[in-house]
C-alpha positions as CSV (number, residue, x, y, z in Angstrom):
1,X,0.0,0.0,0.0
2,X,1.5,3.3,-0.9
3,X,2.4,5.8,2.1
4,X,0.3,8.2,2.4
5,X,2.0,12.0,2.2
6,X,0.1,15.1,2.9
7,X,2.8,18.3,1.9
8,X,1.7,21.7,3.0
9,X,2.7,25.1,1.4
10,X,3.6,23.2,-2.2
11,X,3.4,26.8,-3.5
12,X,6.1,28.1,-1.4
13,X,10.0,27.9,-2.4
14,X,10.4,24.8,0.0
15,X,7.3,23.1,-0.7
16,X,7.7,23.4,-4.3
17,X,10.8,21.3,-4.4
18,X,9.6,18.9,-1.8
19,X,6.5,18.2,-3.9
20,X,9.0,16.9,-6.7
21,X,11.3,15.7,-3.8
22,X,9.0,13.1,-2.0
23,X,7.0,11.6,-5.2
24,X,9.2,8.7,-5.3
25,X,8.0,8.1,-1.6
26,X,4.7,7.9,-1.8
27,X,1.0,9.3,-2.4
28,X,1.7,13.6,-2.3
29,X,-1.5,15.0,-1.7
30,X,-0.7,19.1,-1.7
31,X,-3.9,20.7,-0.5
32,X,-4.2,24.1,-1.7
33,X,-5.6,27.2,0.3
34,X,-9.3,26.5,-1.0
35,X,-8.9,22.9,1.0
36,X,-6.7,23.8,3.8
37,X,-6.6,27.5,4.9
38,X,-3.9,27.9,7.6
39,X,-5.5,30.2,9.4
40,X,-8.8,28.2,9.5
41,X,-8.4,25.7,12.6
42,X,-11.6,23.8,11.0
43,X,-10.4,23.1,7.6
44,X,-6.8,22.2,8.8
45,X,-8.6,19.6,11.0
46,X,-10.5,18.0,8.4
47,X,-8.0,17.6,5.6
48,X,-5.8,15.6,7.8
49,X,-8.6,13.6,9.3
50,X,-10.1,13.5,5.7
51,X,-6.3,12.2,4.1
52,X,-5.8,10.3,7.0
53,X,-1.6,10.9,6.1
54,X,1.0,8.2,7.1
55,X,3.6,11.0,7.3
56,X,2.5,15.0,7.4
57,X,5.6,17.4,5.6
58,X,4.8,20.9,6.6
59,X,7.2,23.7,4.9
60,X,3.9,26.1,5.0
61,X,5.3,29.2,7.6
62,X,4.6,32.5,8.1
63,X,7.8,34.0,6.7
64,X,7.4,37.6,6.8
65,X,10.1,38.6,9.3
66,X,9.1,42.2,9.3
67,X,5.6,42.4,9.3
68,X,5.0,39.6,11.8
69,X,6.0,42.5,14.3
70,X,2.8,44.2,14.2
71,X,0.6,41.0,12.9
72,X,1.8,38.5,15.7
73,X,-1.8,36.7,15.3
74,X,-1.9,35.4,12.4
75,X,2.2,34.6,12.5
76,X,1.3,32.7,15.6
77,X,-1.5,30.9,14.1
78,X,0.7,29.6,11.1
79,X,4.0,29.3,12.4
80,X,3.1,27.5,16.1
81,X,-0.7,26.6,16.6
82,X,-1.3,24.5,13.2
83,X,1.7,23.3,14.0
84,X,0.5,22.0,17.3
85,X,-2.8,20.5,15.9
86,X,-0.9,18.4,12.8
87,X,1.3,17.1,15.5
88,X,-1.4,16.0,17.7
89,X,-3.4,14.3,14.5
90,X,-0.1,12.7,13.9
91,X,-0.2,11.3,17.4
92,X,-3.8,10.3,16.9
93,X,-3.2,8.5,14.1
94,X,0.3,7.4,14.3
95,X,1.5,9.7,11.4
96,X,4.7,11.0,11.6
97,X,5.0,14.9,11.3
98,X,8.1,16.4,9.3
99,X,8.7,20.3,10.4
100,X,10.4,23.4,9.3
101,X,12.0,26.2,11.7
102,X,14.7,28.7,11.4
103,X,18.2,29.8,12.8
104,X,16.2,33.0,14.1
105,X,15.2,31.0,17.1
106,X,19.1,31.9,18.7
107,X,20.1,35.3,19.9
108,X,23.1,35.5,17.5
109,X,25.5,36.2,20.2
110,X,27.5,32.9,20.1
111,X,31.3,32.8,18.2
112,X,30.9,29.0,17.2
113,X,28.1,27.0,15.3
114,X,24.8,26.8,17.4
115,X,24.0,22.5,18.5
116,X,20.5,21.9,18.9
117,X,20.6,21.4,22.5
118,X,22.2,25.5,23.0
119,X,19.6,27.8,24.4
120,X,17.3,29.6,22.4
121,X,16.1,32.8,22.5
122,X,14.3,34.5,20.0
123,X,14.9,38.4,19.2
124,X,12.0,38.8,17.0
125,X,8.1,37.9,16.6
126,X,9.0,35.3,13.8
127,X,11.5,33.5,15.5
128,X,9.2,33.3,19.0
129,X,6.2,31.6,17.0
130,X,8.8,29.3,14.9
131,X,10.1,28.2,18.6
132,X,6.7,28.2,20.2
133,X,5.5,25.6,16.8
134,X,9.0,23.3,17.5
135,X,7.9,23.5,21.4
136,X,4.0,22.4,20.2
137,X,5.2,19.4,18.1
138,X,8.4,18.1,20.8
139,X,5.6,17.7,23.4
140,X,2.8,16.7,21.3
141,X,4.1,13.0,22.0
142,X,4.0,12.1,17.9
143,X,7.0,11.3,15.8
144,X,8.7,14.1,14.5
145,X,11.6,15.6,12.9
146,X,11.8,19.2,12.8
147,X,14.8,20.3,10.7
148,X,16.4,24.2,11.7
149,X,17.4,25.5,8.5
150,X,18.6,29.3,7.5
151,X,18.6,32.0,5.0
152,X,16.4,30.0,2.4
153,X,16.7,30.7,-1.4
154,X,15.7,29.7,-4.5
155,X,14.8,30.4,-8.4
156,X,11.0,31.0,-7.7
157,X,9.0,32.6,-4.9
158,X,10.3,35.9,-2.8
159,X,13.7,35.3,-1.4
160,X,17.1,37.3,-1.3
161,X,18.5,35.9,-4.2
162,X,15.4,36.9,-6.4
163,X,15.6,40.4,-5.1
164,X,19.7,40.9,-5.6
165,X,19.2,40.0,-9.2
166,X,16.2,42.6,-9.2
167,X,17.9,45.4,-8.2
168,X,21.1,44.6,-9.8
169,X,18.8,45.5,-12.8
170,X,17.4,48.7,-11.2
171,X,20.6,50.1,-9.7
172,X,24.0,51.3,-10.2
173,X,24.9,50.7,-6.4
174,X,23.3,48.1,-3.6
175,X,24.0,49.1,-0.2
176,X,24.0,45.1,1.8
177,X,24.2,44.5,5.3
178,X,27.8,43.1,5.9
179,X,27.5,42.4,9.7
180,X,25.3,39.9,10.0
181,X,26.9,35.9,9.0
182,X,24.6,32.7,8.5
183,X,24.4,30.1,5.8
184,X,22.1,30.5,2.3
185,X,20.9,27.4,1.8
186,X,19.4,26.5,-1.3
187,X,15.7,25.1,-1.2
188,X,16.2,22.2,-3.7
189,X,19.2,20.9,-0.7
190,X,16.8,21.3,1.8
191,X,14.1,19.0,0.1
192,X,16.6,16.8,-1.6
193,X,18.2,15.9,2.1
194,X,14.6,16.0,3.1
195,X,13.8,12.7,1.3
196,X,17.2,11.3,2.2
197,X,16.6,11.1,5.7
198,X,12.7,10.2,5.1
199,X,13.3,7.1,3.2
200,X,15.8,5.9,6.0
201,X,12.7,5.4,8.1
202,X,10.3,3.4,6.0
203,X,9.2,-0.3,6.6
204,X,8.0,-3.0,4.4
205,X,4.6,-1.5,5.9
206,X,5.1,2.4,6.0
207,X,6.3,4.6,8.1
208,X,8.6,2.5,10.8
209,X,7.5,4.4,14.4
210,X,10.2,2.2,15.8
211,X,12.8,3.8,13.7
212,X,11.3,7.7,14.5
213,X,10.9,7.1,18.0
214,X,14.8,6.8,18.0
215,X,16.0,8.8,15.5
216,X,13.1,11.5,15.6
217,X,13.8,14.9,17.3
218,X,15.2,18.4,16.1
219,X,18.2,18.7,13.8
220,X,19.7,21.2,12.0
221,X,19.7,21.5,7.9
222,X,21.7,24.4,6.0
223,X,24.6,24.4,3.9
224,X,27.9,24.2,4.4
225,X,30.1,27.2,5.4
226,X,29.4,30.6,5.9
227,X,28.9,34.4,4.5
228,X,27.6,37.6,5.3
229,X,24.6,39.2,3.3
230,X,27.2,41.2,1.7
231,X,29.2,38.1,0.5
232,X,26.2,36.8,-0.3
233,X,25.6,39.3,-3.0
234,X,28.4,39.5,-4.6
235,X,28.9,35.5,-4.9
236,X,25.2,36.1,-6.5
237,X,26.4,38.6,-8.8
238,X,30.1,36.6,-10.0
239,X,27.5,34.0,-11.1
240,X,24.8,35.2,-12.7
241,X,26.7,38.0,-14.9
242,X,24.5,40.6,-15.0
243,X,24.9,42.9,-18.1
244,X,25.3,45.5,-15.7
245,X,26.8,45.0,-12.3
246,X,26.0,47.5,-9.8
247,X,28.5,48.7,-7.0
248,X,28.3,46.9,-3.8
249,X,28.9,48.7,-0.8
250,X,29.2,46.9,2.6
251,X,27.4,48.5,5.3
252,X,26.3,47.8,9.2
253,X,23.3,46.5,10.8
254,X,22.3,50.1,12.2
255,X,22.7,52.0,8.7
256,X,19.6,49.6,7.7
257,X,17.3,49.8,10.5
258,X,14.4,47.4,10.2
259,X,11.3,46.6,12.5
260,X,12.5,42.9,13.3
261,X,15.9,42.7,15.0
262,X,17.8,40.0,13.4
263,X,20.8,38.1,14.9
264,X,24.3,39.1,13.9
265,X,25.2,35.4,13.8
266,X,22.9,32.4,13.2
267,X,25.1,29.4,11.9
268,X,23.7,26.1,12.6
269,X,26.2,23.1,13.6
270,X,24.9,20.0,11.1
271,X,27.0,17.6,12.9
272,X,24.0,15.1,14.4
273,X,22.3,15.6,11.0
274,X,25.3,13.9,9.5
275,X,26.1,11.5,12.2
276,X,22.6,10.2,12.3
277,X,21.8,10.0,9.0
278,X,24.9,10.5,7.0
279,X,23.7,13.1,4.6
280,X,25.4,16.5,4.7
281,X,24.7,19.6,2.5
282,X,27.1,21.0,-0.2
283,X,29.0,24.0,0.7
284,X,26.6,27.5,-0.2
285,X,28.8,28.7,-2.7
286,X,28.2,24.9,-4.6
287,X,24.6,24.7,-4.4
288,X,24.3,28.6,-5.2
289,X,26.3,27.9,-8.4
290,X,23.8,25.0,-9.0
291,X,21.0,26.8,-8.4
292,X,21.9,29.4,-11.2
293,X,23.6,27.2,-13.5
């Protein structure tokens, strides 16, 4: 009998590439917004208990950084109640839950790699709901694997990389936040290790709760090494050759002032990703070239 898979947020840069990502692992079903509005508890409720899913992959988030500062609601709603609810249908049923969070949960004040078992603390509304959705599915009592990742890109949707190549059109000079490090990590390596971990945990009869119960739990997913926002664009701009390459001029943090503070430093450690699973993502500047090849 084929698994069961219900994906949320197939729209979405993540989701997009999981939807191709996990068809070789079962039966997607990819409720659209019309079947399964986040921020309608009812409708949430019934297309799980109508799918009855074997495994629920939710990538759907409330990503706006910024405005989630003055609409904390519905950020909450998205990003830790649904949340919440899948993981206790998965319990109910005996489904396991796969969820997405973000490096935003730390502080940024560390000098080394964040482990998943450092302290976390939040500086903005998006990274308080992200933790408060890991916190809803850790004591839900389902299996689940909720994978950290950071600084997500990709060739479709509304990300960074979309919006260097925009202005790079627009504008003779790009003013980028040099102060701030993490790790861009491509979307396609985030689904692609997705399924590489996923299929590790499948029996002759489904999803093997045996196996989750073990090696479920929280684990960071990003790609390998490090840059600033700054780097970031530039390493965008050597490979993609615009016709026209702007100037880039490094600035701080405070010359850009934004509603949500963000941390100065959010890379994730992806050692007990690769010791449990043996999967490890390519270095950012690899996957980057990739992704614009």
């Amino acid at each position: 009998m084929a698994r069961r898979i219900l994906l949320t947020g197939a729209t979405g840069q993540v989701g997009w590439e999981l939807a191709r990502s996990l068809q070789g692992l079962g039966d997607v079903h990819a409720p659209g917004r019309n079947e399964m509005d986040l921020l309608d508890i009812d409708s949430v409720v019934r297309t799980l208990r109508d799918f009855a899913p074997d495994m629920i992959v939710n990538p759907a988030a409330y990503t706006a950084v910024d405005r989630a500062e003055t609409d904390e609601a519905a950020a909450y709603q998205v990003n830790a109640v649904v949340p919440g609810i899948m993981a206790e249908e998965a319990k109910r049923i005996g489904a396991l839950v796969v969820h997405y969070s973000t490096d935003y949960v730390f502080d940024g004040t560390s000098s080394t790699p964040y482990r998943e078992d450092e302290p976390t603390n939040p500086q903005n509304v998006y990274g308080r709901t992200k933790l408060a959705g890991e916190t809803a599915i850790a004591t839900s009592g389902a299996n689940h694997l909720v994978l950290r990742t950071s600084w997500v890109y990709g060739a479709r949707g509304a990300n960074f990389l979309l919006t260097v190549q925009r202005l790079a059109r627009e504008r003779d000079e790009l003013r980028i936040v040099a102060d701030q490090h993490g790790a861009p990590t491509w979307c396609r390596t985030i689904a692609e290790l997705t399924s590489q971990v996923l299929v590790q945990g499948f029996g002759e009869r489904g999803v093997d709760a045996d196996f989750w119960r073990e090696h479920g739990g929280l684990y960071h997913l990003t790609a390998a090494g490090q840059t600033t926002w700054h780097g970031f664009t530039e390493a965008i701009l050597d490979l993609s050759a615009p016709e026209k390459r702007p100037n880039v001029v490094a600035i701080p943090t405070s010359a850009y002032p934004l509603p949500a503070k963000r941390p100065a430093y959010s890379i994730l450690d992806n050692d007990k990703l690769a010791r449990t699973f043996g999967v490890r993502a390519p270095d950012w500047r690899d996957a980057l070239t990739l992704c614009l090849a």
